[in-house]
C-alpha positions in Angstrom: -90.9 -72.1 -299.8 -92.1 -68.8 -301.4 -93.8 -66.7 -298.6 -96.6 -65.5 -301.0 -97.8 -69.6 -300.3 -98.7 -69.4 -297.0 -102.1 -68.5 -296.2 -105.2 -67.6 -293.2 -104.9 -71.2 -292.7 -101.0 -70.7 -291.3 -101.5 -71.1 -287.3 -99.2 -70.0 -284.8 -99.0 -71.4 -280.6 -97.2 -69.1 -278.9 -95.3 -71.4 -276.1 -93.9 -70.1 -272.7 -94.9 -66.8 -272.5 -98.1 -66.9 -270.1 -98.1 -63.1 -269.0 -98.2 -62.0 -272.6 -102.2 -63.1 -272.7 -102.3 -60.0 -270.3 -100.7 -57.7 -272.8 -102.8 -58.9 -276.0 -106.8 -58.7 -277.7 -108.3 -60.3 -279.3 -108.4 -59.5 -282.7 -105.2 -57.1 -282.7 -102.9 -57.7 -285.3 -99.0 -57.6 -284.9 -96.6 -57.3 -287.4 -93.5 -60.6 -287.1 -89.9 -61.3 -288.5 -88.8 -65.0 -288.6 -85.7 -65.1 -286.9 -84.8 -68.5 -286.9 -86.4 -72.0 -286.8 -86.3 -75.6 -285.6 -88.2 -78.0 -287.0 -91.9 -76.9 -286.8 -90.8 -73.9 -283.7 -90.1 -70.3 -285.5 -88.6 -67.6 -283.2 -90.6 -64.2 -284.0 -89.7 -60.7 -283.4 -92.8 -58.5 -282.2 -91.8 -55.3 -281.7 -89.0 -55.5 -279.1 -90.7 -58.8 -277.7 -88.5 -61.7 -279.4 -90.7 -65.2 -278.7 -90.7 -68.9 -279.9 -94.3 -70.3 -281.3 -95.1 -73.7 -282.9 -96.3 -73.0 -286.7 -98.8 -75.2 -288.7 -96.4 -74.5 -291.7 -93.0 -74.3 -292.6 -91.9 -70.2 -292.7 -88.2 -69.0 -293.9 -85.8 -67.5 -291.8 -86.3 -63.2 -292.6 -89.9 -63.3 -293.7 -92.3 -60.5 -292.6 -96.0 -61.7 -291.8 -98.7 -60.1 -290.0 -100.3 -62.1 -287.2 -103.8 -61.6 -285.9 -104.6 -62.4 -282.6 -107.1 -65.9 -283.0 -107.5 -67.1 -279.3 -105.6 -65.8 -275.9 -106.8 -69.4 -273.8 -106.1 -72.2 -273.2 -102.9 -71.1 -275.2 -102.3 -67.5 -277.4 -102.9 -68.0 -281.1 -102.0 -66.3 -283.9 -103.4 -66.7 -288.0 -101.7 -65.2 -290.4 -103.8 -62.2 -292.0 -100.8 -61.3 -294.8 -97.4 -62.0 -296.3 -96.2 -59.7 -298.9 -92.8 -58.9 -299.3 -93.3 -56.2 -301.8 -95.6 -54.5 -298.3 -92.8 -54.8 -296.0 -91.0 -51.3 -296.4 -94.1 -49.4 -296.2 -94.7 -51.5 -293.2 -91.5 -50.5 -291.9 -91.7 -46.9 -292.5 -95.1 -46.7 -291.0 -93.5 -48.2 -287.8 -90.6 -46.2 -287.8 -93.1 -43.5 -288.5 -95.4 -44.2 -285.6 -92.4 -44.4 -283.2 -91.4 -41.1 -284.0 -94.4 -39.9 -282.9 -94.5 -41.8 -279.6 -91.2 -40.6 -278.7 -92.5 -36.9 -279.3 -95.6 -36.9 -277.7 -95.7 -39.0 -275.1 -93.0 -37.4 -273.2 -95.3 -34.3 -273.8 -98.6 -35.3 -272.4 -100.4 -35.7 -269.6 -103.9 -37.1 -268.6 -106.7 -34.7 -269.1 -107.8 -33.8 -265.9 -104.5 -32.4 -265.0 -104.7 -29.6 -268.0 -108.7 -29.3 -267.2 -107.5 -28.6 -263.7 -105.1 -26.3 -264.9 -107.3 -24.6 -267.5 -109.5 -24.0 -264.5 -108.1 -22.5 -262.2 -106.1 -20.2 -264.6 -108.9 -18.3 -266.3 -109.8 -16.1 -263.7 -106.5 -14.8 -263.9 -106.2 -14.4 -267.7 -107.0 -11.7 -270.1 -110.5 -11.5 -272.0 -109.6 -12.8 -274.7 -107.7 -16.2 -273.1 -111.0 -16.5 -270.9 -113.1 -16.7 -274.1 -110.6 -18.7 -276.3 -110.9 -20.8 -272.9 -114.3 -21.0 -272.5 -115.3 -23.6 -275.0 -112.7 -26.1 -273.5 -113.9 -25.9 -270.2 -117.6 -26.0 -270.8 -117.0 -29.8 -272.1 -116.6 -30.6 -268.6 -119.3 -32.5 -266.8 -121.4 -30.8 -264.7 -122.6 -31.5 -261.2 -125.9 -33.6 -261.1 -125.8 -33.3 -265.5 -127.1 -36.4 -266.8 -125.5 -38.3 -269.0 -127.6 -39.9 -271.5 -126.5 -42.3 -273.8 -126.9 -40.0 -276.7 -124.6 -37.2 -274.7 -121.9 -39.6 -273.8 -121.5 -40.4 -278.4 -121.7 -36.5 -278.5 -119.2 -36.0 -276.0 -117.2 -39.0 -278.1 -117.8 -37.8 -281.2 -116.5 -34.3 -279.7 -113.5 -35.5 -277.9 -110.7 -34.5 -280.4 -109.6 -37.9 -281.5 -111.4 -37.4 -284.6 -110.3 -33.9 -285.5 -108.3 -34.9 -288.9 -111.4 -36.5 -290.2 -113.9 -33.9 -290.0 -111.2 -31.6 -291.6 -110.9 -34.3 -294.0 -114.8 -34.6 -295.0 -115.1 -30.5 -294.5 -117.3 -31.2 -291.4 -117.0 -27.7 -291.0 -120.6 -27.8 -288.4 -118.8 -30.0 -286.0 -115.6 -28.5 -286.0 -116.2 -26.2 -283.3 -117.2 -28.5 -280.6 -114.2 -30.4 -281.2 -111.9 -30.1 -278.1 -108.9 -30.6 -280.4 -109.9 -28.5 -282.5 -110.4 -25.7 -279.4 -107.1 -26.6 -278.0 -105.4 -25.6 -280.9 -107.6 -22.3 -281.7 -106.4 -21.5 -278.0 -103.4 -22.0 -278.8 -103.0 -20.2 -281.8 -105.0 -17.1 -279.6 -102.1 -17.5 -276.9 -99.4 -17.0 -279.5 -100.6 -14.0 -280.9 -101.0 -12.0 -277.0 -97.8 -10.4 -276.2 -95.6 -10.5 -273.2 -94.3 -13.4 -271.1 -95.9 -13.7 -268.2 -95.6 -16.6 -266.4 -99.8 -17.5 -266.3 -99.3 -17.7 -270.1 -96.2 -19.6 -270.1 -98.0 -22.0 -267.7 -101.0 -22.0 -269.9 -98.8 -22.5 -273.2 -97.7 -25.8 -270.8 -101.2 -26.7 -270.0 -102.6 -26.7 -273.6 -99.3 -28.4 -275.1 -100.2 -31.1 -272.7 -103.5 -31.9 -273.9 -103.2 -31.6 -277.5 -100.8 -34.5 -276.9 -102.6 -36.3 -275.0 -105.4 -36.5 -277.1 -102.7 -37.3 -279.9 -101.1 -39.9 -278.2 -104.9 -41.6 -278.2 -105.5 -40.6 -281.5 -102.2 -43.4 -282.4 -103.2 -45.9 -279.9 -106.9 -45.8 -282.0 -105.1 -46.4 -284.8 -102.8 -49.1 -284.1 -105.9 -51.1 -282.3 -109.2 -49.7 -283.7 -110.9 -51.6 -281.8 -110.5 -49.9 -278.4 -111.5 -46.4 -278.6 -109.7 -44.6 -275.4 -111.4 -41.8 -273.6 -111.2 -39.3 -271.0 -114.6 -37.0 -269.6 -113.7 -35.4 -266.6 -116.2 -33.5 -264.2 -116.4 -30.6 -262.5 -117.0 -30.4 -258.4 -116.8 -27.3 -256.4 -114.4 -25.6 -259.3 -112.6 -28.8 -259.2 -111.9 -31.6 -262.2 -112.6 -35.2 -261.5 -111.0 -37.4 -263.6 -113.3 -40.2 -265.6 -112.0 -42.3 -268.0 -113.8 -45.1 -270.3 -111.9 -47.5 -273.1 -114.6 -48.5 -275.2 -113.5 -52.5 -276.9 -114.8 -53.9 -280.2 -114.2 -57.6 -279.9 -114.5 -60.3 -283.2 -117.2 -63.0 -281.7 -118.5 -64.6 -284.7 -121.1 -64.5 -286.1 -120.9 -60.5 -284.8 -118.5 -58.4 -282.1 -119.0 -58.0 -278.5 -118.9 -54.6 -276.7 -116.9 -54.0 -273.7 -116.9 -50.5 -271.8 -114.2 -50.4 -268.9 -114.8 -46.9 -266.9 -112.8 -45.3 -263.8 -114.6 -43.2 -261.9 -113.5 -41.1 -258.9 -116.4 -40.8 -256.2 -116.3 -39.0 -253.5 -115.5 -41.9 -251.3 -112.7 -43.8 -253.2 -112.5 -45.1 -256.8 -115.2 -47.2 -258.6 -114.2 -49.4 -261.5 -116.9 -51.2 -263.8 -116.1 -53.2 -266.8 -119.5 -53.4 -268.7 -119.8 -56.3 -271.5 -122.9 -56.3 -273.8 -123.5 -60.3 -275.1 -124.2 -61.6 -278.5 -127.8 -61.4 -277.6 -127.7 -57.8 -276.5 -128.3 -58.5 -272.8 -125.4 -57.3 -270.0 -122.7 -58.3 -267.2 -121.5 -56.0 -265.5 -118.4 -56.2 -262.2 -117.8 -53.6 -260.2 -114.7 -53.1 -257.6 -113.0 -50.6 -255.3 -110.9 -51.3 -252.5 -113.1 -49.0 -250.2 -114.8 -51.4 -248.2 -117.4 -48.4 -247.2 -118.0 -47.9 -251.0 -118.5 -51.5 -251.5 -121.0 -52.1 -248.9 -123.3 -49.3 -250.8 -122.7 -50.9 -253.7 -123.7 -54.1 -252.6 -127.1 -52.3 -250.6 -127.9 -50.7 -254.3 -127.4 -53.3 -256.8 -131.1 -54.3 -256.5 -132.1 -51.2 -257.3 -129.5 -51.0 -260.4 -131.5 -54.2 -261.5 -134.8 -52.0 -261.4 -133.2 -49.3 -263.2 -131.8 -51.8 -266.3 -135.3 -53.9 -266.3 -137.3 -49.9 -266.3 -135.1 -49.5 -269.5 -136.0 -52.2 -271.1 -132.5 -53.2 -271.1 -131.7 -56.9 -270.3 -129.1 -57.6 -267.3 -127.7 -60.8 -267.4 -125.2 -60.1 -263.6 -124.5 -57.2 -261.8 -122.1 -58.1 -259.3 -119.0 -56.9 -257.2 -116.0 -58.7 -258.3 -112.9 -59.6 -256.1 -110.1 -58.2 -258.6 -109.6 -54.9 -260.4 -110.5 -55.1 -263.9 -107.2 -54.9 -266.0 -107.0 -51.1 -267.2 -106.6 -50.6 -271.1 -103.4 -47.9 -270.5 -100.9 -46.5 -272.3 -98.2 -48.6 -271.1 -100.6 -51.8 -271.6 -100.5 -50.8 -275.5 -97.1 -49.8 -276.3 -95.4 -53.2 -274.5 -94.8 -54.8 -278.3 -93.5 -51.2 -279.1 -89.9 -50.1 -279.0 -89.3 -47.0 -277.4 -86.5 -45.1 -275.8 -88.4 -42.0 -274.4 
């Protein structure tokens, strides 16, 4: 059968593979070779996964398809979204492509409160001009008792780097210099041109390397799944970084797409997760876990008032609760799984 037949109405049941609901969205799309098949099973190649699935049509042995992920429970389903032979090399060189650049930067970066701690305690040691080039960087931190409004937290998004190569793209010249990318890289290019190899500057040189590939690497991950948006706001407390990070999730529920917002945030008794889900008729449940029982008890004492606080702004809460297990973190290593990489 020519592959150009099939079509969205093409269905494939995933079978044995319960853990991988773990790994997947809804929504994603993944990119299959047909490696063999029995009767109405195909074996699939996802990345470096290899699995069987039951398919509502016939495919042929070496055809390419992209899959899109249809339902996770009772059991992982996948449409197909394409088939187009003539696609398949510029689908192959895009993956090659975006391997490449896994294998360079991940081994490269690391989370952003580690260079923001860095950054930190390095300026006062610096030279003028490194203490203004890292000025800019450090004043995106958080600030102690700073309110965060939800019109801050899209600037501070909209700021974050991970869309540096389109504002060069649309000559968004006014918001380039907010962008911490962008001031990574102007840092950078300030570092190179001081002379002398002190150690402070080789450890900076580290420092700034390390976040412009962080912020890279989530630049890829955005692409590959547009639909979660990764992102890192740490704090500052008594000259020290606190490390906050939120994964913003876009998920198809017809007729429109629910909002998810998972945040980590480090308190100063333990480590409060939330996973925050907005419903189809804009109203709110939200879970939130540590395993500090201390910081759970407050939690549980202030959740009334939370309540006052949503109804006071006019925003409808549907739960607020503590929940017994911690919400599964959208990480690096939950992304790449399908991915083959020899770092």
């Amino acid at each position: 059968m020519d592959i150009s037949a099939l079509n969205s109405n093409t269905l494939l049941r995933l079978t044995g593979r319960d853990g991988l609901a773990n790994l997947l969205q809804i929504g994603q799309t993944l990119k299959a070779e047909v490696l063999q098949t029995q009767g109405n099973q195909v074996q699939l190649s996802i990345g470096n996964q290899t699995l069987w699935a039951q398919s509502s049509q016939t495919l042929n042995v070496g055809s390419k398809v992209n899959l899109t992920v249809q339902s996770l429970q009772p059991q992982i389903e996948l449409r197909l979204t394409t088939a187009n032979t003539d696609k398949a090399p510029n689908t192959q060189n895009l993956t090659a492509n975006l391997q490449t650049a896994y294998r360079q930067f991940l081994p490269q970066q690391m989370p952003l409160i580690n260079s923001f701690q860095q950054l930190n305690l390095m300026q006062p040691q610096l030279p003028a001009t490194l203490q203004s080039a890292l000025q800019p960087i450090l004043d995106q931190l958080l600030k102690p008792q700073e309110r965060l409004s939800g019109e801050a937290l899209k600037q501070h998004l909209q700021n974050s780097g991970l869309f540096l190569e389109s504002k060069l793209a649309n000559k968004d010249q006014a918001n380039l210099q907010q962008d911490l990318k962008a001031q990574l890289l102007q840092a950078k290019q300030t570092l190179e041109s001081q002379s002398g190899g002190e150690r402070i500057t080789s450890q900076l040189s580290q420092a700034l390397n390390q976040a412009v590939a962080r912020i890279t690497l989530q630049q890829l991950q955005l692409y590959e799944q547009p639909h979660i948006t990764p992102f890192e706001l740490p704090y500052l407390a008594d000259r020290q970084a606190v490390k906050q990070r939120m994964a913003f999730k876009k998920t198809p529920q017809h007729p429109v797409y629910q909002w998810e917002v998972q945040l980590q945030l480090n308190l100063d008794e333990a480590e409060l997760n939330a996973k925050i889900r907005m419903q189809k008729d804009h109203s709110f449940q939200i879970g939130l876990w540590s395993d500090d029982s201390e910081l759970r008890e407050k939690i549980e004492n202030a959740l009334p008032e939370l309540e006052t606080q949503f109804l006071d702004n006019a925003l409808k809460l549907q739960s607020i609760r503590l929940i017994p297990q911690e919400p599964i973190e959208e990480n690096i290593a939950t992304k790449m799984t399908l991915i083959d990489l020899q770092v």
